[in-house]
N, C-alpha and C positions, 0 to 999 in steps of 0.2 A: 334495458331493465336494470336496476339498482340492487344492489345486492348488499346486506348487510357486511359490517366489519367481522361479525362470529362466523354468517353463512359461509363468507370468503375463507376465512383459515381452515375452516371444517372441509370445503372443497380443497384448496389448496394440500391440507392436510392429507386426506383422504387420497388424493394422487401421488400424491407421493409414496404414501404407504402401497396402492396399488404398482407402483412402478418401479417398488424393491426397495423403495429409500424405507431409513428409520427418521421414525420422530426421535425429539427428546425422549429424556427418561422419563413417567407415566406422573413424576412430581410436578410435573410441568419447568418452567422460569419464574426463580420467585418475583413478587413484586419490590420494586425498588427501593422500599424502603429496607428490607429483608435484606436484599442484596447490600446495600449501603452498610445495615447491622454487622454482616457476616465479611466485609471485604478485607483485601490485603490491601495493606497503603504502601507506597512507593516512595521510598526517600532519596534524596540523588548524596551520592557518597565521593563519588571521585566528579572531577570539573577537567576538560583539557587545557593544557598550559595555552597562556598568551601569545606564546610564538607559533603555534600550530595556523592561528590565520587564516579563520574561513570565512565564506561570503555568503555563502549559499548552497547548503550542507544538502543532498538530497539521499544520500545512504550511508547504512553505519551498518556493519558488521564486528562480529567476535569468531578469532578460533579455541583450540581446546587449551592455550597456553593463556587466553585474556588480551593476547595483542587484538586493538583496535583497528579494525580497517573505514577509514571516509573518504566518500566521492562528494566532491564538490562542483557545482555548475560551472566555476569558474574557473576555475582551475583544470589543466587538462591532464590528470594525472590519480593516483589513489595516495592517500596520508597514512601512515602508519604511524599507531601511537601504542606506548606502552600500558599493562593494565592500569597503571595508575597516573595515566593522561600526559604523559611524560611524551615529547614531540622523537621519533625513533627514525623515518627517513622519508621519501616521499618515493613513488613507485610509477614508470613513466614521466613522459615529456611531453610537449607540445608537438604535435604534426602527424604524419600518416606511416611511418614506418615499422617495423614491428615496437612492440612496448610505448609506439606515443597512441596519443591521442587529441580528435579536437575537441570531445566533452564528451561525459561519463552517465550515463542514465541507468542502474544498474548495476549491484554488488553486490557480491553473495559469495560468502565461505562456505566450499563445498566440502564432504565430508574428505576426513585425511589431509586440512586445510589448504587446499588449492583455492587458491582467490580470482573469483569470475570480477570482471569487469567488464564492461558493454559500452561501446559507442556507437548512440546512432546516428550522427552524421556520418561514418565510416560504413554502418551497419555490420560493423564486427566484434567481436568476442574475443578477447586475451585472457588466458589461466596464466596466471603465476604460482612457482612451486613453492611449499612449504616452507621448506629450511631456507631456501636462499632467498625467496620471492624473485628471483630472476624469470622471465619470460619462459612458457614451459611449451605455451603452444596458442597460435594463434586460429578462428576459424570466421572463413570472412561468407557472411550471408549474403551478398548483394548479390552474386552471381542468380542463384537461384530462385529470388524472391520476383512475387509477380505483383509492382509497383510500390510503395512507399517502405521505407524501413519500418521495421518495426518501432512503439515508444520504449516497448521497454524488455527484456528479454532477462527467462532466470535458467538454468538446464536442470531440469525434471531427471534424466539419469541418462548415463552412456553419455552418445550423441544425441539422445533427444533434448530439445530444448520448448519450452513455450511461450510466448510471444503475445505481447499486449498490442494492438493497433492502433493507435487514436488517427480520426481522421482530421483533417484541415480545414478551414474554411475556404469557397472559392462564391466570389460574389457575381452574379449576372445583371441583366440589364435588370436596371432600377434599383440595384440595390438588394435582389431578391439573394437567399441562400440557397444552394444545395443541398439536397437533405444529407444528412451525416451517420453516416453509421459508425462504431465499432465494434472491435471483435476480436477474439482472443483466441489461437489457432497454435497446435504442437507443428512445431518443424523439426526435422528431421536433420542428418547431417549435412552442413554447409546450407542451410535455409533452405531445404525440398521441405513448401508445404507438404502437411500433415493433415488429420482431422482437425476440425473448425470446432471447438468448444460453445461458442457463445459471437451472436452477429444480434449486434443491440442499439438501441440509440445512442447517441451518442452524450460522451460526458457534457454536460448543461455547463454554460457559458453565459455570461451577459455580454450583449452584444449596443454599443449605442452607435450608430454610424457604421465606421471604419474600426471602434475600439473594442477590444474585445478583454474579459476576466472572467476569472472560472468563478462560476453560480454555486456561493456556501452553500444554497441547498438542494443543488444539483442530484442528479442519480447518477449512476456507474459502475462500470464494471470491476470489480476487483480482483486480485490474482496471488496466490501463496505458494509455492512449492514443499512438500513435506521431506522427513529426513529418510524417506521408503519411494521417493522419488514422483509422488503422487499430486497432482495438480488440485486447490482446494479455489472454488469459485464462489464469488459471491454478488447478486444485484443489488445495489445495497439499498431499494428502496425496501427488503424484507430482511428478517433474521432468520434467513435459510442457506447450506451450504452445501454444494454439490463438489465428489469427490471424483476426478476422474486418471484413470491411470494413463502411462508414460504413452501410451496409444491415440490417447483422447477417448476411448472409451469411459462411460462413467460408472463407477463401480459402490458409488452412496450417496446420501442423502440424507441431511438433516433437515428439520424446520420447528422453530420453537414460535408459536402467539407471542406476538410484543407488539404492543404501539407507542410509536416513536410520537417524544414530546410536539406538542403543538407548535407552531410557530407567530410570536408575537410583533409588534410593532418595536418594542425592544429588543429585540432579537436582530431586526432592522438594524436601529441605530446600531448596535454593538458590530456587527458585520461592517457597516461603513466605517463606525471606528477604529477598526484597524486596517484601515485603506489609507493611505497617502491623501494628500488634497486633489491632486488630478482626478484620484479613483474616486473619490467623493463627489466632486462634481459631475465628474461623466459620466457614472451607474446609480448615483443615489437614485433617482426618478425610476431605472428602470426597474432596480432591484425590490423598491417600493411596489411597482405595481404587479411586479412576477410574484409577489408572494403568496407561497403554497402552502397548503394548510396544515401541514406536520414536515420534520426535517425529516432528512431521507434516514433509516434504521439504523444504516452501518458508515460509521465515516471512514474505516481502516481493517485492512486484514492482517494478520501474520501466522506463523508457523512456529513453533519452540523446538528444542532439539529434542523434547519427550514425544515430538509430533503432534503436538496439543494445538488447538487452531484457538485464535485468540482475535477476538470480533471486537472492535473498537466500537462504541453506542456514541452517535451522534447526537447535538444539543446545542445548549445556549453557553455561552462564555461566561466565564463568571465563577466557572466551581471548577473542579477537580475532572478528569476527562477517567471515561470507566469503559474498561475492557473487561467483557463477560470472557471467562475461559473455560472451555466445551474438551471432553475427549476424541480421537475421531468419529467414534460413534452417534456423538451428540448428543452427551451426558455431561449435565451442567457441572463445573464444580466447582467456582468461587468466582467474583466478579474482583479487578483491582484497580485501585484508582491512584490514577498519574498524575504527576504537577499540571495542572493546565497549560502552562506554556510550553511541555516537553511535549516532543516531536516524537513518538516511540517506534523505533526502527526494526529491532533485534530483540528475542530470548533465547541467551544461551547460557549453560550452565547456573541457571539459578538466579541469574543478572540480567538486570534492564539495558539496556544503551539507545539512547537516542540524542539529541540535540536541545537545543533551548539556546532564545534568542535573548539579551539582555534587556537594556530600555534603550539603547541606541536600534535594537535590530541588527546585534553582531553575535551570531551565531557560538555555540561551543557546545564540542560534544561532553557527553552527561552517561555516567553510569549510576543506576540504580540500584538500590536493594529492598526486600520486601521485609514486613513485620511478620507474617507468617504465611506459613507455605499453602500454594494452591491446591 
């Protein structure tokens, strides 16, 4: 049976309210143009120097002095940069001993700036200390884990940590796939599963053959850790977000009505156009035909150091990229719009930091500042 798009949020809604979560504030989400009216704009103020040399930028972090911390794919180590993008030392080496690494998935300045980094080919965990950044303590999860590392790991507080799973692909006769799940699970010290937060399908992929890239309009799980140590979850084919403590217990619940833009035949092309030629040929045809009929609600999560949760709204390329920012209760309070090419990682004290790729595709980190306050 078919069920309207109102009936569905009114249900949706409605459960939620029955099962202790809050809605929004009773104003509802304004509509976008209102938001667009009312937004902060994001301007990039500092650029990282040319010798810092990255490839493939996949976390940025800040602590409470402005030094910059980046993990790179390629690189088996963390970059320290000054606040004003100035190259300051690099942290770790190559290989398995304490302080190296083979790659980095995973970075997070934890309060009193202890710098978490994560490898998951090791499936281990290195803090480094503040003042020195020397190696403070290492904790290695593989012992305890039952089957693949985890993809990505942040620590929710103490020793607890939380843990994103993505699974693999594994092909059978003819070509057939396995079904795929992920899931996102608190673990405990030295990786003793925990409670299981979320067991979901899995992140969407185009698949032609043997070749595989992750589906623009994919659905998936996302994951934040707050500065009270509290795990903020999001599916992001909706604009709702569940709040659960350093337990895996879930202790809130937001959900605002939105519908997420349509998805066009332009939309299409522009997805291929930023594919390489391989990727054009191999996916064009599939990604053609997979086309769904709205993009998924939320393309990104984060966390600021207000504990403010900050919902990145998925869409078409072409404009300015808009992060609604919510209190944790799930009261709206201003929506802010990013350069479209920046990659936004981190808010910390007041400031943006993320990434931006040039027109070769050579990455540099990017710090932000707003026009007016959220």
């Amino acid at each position: 049976m078919k069920i309207s798009r109102i009936a569905f949020w009114s249900l949706l809604l409605a459960t939620l309210v029955a099962s202790g979560c809050k809605r929004a504030d009773s104003q509802g989400f304004p509509a976008a143009g209102q938001r667009a009216r009312q937004a902060a704009h994001a301007r990039v103020v500092v650029t990282s120097a040319a010798d810092a040399e990255f490839s493939s930028i996949n976390g940025v972090d800040a602590d409470s002095r402005g030094r910059i911390y980046v993990s790179d794919w390629m690189r088996r180590g963390v970059t320290v940069l000054s606040p004003d993008g100035r190259m300051l030392r690099r942290m770790g080496r190559d290989g398995s001993g304490p302080g190296e690494f083979r790659a980095i998935r995973g970075l997070q300045v934890l309060a009193g700036d202890t710098v978490l980094a994560y490898d998951p080919d090791l499936a281990r965990v290195t803090l480094f200390e503040p003042e020195s950044l020397r190696v403070a303590n290492t904790v290695n999860l593989a012992g305890q884990l039952h089957g693949a590392a985890p993809f990505r790991v942040w620590r929710a507080s103490g020793d607890t940590y939380v843990a994103l799973f993505r699974s693999g692909f594994a092909f059978g006769s003819g070509g057939a796939i396995a079904e795929r799940k992920d899931s996102v699970a608190v673990l405990r010290a030295h990786g003793t599963p925990g409670a299981t937060i979320a067991h979901v399908p899995a992140r969407g992929f185009l698949l032609a053959g043997t070749s595989i890239a992750p589906n623009p309009f994919g659905r998936e799980p996302l994951v934040a850790t707050d500065t009270r140590g509290r795990v903020q979850y999001v599916w992001t084919d909706s604009l709702a977000v569940q709040t659960y403590d350093a337990s895996g217990k879930r202790v809130s619940a937001f959900a605002v009505p939105y519908r997420a833009p349509a998805v066009t035949r332009a939309d299409v092309q522009g997805e291929l156009g930023a594919m390489d030629d391989y990727g054009r040929r191999t996916f064009g045809q599939v990604l053609a035909d997979s086309m769904p009929g709205t993009w998924p609600a939320v393309r990104d999560l984060l966390t600021d150091d207000a504990g403010r949760v900050w919902i990145g709204l998925a869409g078409p390329r072409g404009a300015a990229r808009e992060w609604a920012v919510f209190t944790p209760e799930g009261r709206y309070l201003r929506s802010v719009l990013v350069p479209e090419k920046v990659t936004l990682r981190a808010v910390r004290g007041g400031k943006l930091y993320g990434d931006q790729a040039n027109d070769d595709g050579v990455p540099s980190v990017v710090v932000l500042t707003l026009d007016r306050e959220v």
